[in-house]
MOPAC internal coordinates of N, CA, C and O (Angstrom, degrees):
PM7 1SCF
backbone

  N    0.0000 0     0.00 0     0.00 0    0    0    0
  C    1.4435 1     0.00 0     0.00 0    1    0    0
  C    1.5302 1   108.05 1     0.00 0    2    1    0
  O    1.2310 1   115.71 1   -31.94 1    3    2    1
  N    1.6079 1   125.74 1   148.06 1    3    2    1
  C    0.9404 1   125.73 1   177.84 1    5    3    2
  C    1.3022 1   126.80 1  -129.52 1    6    5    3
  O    1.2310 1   122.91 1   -43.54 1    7    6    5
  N    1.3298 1   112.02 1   136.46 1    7    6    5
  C    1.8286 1   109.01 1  -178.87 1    9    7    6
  C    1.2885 1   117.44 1   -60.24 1   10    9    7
  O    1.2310 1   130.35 1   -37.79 1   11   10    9
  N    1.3307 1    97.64 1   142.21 1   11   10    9
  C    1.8589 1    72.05 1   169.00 1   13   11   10
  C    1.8656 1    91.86 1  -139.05 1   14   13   11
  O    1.2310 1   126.21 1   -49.08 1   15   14   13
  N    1.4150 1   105.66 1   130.92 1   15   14   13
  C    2.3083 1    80.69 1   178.70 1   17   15   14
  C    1.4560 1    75.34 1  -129.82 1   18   17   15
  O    1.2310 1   133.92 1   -21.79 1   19   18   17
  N    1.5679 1    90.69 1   158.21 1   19   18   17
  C    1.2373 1   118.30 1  -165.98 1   21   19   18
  C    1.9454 1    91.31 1  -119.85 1   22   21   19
  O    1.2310 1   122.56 1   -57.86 1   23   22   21
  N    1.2748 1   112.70 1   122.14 1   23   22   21
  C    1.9097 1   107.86 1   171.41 1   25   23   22
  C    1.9465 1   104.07 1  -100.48 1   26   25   23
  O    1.2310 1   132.27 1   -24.62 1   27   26   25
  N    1.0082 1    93.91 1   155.38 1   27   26   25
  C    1.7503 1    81.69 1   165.55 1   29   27   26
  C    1.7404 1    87.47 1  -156.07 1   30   29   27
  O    1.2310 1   129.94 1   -44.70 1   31   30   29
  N    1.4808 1    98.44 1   135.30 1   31   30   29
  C    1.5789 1   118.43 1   163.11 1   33   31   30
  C    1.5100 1   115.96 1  -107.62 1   34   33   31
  O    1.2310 1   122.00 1   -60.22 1   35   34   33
  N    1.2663 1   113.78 1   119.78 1   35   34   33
  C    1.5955 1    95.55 1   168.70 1   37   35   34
  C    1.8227 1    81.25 1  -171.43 1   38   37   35
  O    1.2310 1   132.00 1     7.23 1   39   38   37
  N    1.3488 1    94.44 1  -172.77 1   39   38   37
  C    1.5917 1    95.26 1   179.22 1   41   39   38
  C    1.5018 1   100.50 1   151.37 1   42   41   39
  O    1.2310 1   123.57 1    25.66 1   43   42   41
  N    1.3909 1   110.76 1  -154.34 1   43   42   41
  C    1.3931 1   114.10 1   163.09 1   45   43   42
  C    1.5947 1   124.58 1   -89.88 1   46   45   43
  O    1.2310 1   109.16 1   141.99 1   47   46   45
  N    1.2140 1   137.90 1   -38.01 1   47   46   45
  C    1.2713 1   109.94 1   165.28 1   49   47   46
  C    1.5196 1    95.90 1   127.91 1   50   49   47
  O    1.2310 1   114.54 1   -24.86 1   51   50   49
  N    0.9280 1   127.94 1   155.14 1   51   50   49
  C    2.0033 1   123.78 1   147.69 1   53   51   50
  C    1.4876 1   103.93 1   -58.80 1   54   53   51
  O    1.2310 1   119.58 1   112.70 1   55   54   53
  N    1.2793 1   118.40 1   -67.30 1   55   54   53
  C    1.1724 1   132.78 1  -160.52 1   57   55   54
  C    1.8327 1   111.56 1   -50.95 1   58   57   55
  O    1.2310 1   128.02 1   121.97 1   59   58   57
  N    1.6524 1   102.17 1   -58.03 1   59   58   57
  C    1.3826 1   113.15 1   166.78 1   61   59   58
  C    1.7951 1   119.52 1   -35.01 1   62   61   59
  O    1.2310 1   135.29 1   125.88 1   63   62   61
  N    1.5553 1    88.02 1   -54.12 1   63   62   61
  C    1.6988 1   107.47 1  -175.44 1   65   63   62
  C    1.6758 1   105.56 1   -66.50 1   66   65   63
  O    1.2310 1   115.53 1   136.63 1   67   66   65
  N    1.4355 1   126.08 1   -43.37 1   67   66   65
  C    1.5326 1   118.80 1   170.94 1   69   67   66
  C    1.1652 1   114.94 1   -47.39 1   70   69   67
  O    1.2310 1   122.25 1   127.86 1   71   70   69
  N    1.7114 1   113.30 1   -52.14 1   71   70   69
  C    1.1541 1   128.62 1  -152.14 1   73   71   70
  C    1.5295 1   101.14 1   -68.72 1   74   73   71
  O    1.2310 1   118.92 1   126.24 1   75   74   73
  N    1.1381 1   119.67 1   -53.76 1   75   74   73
  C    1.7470 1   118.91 1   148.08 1   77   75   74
  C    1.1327 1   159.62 1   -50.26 1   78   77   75
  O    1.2310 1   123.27 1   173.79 1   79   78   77
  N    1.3105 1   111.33 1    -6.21 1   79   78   77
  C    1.7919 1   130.23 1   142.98 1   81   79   78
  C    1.2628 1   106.56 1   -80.51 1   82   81   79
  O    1.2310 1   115.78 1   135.59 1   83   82   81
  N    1.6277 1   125.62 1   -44.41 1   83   82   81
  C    1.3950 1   113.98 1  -174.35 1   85   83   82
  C    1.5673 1   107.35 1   -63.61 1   86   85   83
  O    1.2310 1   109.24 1   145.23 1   87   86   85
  N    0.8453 1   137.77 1   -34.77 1   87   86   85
  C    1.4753 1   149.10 1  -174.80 1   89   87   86
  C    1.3922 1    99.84 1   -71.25 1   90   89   87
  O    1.2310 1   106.99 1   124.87 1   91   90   89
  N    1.3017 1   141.84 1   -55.13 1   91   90   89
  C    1.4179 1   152.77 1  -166.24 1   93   91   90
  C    1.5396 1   102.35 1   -75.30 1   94   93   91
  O    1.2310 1   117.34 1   131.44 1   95   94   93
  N    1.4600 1   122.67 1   -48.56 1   95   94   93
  C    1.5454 1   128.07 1   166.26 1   97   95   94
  C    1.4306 1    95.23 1   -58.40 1   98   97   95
  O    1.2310 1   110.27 1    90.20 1   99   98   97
  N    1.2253 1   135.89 1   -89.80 1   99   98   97
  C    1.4720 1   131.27 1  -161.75 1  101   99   98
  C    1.2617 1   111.00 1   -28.34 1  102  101   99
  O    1.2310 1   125.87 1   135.59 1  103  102  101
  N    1.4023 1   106.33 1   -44.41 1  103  102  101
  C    2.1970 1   107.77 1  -165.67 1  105  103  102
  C    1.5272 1    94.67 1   -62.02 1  106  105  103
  O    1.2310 1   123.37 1   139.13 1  107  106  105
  N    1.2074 1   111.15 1   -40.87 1  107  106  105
  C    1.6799 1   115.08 1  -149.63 1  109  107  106
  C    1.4025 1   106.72 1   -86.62 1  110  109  107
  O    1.2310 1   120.52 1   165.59 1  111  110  109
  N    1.4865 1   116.61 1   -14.41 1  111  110  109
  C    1.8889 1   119.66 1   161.20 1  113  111  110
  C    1.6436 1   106.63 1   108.64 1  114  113  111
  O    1.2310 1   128.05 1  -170.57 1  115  114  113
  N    1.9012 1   102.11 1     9.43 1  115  114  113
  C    1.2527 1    90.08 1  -165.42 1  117  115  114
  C    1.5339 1   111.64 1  -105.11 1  118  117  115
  O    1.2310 1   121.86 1  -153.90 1  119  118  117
  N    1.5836 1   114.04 1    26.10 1  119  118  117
  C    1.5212 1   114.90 1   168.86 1  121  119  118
  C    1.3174 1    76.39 1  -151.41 1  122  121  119
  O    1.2310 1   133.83 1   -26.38 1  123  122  121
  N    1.6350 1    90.87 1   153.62 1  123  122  121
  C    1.6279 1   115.32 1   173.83 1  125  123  122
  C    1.6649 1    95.33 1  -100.20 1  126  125  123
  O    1.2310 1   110.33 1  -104.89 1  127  126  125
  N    1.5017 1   135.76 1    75.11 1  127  126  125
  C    1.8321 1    93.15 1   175.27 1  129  127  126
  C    1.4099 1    86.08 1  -144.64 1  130  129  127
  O    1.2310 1   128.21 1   -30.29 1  131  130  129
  N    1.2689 1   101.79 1   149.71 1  131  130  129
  C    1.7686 1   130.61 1   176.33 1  133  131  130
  C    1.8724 1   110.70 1   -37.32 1  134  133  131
  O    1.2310 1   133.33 1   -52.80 1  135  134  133
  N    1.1512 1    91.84 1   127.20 1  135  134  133
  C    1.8358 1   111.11 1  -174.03 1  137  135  134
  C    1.3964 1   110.61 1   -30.26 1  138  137  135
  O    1.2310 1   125.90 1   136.20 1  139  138  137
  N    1.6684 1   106.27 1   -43.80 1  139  138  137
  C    1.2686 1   114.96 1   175.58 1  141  139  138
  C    1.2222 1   136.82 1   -71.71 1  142  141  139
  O    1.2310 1   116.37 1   168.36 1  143  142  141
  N    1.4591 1   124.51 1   -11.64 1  143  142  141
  C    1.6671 1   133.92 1   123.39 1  145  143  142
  C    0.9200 1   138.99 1   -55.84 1  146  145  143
  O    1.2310 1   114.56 1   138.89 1  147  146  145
  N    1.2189 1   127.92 1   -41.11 1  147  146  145
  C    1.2097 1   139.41 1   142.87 1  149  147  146
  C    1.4118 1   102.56 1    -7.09 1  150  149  147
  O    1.2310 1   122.06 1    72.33 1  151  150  149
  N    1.4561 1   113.66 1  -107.67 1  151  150  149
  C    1.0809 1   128.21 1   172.24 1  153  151  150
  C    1.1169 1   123.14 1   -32.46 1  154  153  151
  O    1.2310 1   114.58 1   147.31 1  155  154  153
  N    1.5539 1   127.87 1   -32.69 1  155  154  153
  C    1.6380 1   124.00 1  -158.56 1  157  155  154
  C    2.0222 1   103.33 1   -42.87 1  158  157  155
  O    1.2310 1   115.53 1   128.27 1  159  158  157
  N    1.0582 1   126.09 1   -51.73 1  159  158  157
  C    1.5006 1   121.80 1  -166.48 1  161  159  158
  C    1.8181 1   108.17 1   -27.64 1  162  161  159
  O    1.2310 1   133.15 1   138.07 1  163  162  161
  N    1.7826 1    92.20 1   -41.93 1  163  162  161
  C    1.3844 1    92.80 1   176.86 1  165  163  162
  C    1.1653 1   134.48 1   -91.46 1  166  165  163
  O    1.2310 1   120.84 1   174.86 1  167  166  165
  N    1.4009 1   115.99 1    -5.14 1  167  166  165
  C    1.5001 1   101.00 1   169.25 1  169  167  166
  C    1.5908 1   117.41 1  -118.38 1  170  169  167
  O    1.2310 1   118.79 1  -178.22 1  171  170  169
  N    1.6634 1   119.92 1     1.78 1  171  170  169
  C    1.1255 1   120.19 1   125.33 1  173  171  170
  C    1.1793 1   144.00 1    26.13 1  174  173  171
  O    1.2310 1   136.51 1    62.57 1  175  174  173
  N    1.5900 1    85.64 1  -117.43 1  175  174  173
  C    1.9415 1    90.59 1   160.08 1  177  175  174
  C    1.2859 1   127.67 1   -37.47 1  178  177  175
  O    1.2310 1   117.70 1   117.34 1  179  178  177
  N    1.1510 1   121.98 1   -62.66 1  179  178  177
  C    1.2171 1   153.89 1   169.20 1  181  179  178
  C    1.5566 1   107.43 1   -18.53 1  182  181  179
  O    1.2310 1   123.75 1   112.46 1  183  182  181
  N    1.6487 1   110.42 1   -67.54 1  183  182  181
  C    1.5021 1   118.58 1   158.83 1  185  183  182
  C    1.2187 1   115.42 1   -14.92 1  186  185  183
  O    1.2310 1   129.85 1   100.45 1  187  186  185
  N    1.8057 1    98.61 1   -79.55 1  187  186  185
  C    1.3948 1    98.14 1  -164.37 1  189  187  186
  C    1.4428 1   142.76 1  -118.41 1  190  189  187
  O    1.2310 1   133.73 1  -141.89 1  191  190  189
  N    1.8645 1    91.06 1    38.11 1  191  190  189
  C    1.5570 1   107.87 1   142.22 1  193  191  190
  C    1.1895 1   107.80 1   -93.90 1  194  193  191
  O    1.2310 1   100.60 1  -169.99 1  195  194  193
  N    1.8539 1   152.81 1    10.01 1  195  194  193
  C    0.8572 1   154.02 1   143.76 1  197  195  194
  C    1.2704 1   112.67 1   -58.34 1  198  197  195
  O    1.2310 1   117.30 1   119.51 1  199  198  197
  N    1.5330 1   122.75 1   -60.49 1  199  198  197
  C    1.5761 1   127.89 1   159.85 1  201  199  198
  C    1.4230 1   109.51 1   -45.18 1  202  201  199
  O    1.2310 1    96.12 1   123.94 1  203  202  201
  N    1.0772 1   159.68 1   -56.06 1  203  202  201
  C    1.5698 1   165.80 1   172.18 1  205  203  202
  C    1.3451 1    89.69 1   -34.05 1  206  205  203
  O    1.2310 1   132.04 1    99.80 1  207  206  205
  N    0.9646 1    94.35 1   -80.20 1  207  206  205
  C    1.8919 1   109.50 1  -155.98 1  209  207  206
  C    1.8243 1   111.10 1   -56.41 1  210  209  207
  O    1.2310 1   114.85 1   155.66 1  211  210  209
  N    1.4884 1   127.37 1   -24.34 1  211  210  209
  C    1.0362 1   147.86 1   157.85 1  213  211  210
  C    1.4103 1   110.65 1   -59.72 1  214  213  211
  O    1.2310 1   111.90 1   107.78 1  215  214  213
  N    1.0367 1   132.88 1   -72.22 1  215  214  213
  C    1.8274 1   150.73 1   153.44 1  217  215  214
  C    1.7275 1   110.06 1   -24.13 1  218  217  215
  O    1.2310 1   131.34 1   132.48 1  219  218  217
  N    1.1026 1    95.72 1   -47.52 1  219  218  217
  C    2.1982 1   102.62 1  -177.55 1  221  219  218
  C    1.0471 1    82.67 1   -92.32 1  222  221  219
  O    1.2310 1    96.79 1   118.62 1  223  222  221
  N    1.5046 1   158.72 1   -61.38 1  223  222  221
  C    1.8135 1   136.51 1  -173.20 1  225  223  222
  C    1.2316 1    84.39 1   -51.29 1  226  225  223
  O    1.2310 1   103.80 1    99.35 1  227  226  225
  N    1.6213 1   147.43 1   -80.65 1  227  226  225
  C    1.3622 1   128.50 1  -140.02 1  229  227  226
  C    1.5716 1   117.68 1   -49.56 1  230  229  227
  O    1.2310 1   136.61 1   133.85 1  231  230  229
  N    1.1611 1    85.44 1   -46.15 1  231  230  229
  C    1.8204 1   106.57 1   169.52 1  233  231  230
  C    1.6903 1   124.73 1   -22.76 1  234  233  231
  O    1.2310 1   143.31 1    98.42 1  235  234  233
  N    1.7098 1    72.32 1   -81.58 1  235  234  233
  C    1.5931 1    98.28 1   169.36 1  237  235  234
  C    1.6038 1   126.50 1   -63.40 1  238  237  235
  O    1.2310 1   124.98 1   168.20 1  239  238  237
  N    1.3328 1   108.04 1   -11.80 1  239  238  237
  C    1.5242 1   105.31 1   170.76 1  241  239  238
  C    1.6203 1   116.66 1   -81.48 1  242  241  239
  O    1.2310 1   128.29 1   129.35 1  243  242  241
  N    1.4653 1   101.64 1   -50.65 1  243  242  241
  C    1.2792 1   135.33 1   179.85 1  245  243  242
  C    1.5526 1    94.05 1   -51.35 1  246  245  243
  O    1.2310 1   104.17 1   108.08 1  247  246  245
  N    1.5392 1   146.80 1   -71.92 1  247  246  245
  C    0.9971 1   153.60 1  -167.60 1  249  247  246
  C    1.5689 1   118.61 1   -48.71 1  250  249  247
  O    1.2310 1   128.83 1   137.35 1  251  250  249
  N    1.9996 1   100.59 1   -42.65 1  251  250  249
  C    1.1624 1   105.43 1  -174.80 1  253  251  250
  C    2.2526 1   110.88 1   -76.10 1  254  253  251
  O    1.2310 1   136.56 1   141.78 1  255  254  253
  N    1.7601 1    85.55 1   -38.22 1  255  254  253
  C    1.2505 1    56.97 1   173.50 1  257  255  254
  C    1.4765 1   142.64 1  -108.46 1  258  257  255
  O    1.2310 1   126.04 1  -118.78 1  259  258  257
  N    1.4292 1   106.00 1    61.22 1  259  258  257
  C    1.1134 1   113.29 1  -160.65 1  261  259  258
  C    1.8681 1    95.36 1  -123.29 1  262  261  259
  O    1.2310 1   132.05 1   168.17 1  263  262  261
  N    1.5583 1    94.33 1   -11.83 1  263  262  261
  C    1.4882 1    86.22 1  -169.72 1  265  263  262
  C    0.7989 1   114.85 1    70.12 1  266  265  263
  O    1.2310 1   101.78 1   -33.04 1  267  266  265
  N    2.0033 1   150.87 1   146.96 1  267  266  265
  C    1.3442 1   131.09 1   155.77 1  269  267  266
  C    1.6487 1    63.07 1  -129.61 1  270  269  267
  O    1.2310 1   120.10 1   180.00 1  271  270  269

């Protein structure tokens, strides 16, 4: 007989969960701040695995053509 387990991670997130009080405060009148804070939790991250991933291409270009 064989085990088999199955894990699963997913959910809401910190980020998800900020991003949803800030949204819930804004509706409800109880922060004054620009849409684009609001939101920031979510596009955030987003940034700067964009920066990462920009930085390891530089990397990787730089590396390749250098030959080692």
């Amino acid at each position: 007989m064989t085990d088999t387990y199955v894990t699963s991670s997913g959910g809401l997130g910190f980020c998800g969960a900020l991003a949803l009080i800030f949204i819930t405060l804004k509706l409800l009148g109880k922060i004054d701040w620009s849409w684009i804070w609001i939101l920031s939790p979510l596009w955030i991250p987003i940034s700067i695995f964009i920066v990462v991933a920009m930085f390891a291409l530089v990397i990787f270009v730089i590396a390749s053509l250098i030959e080692w």
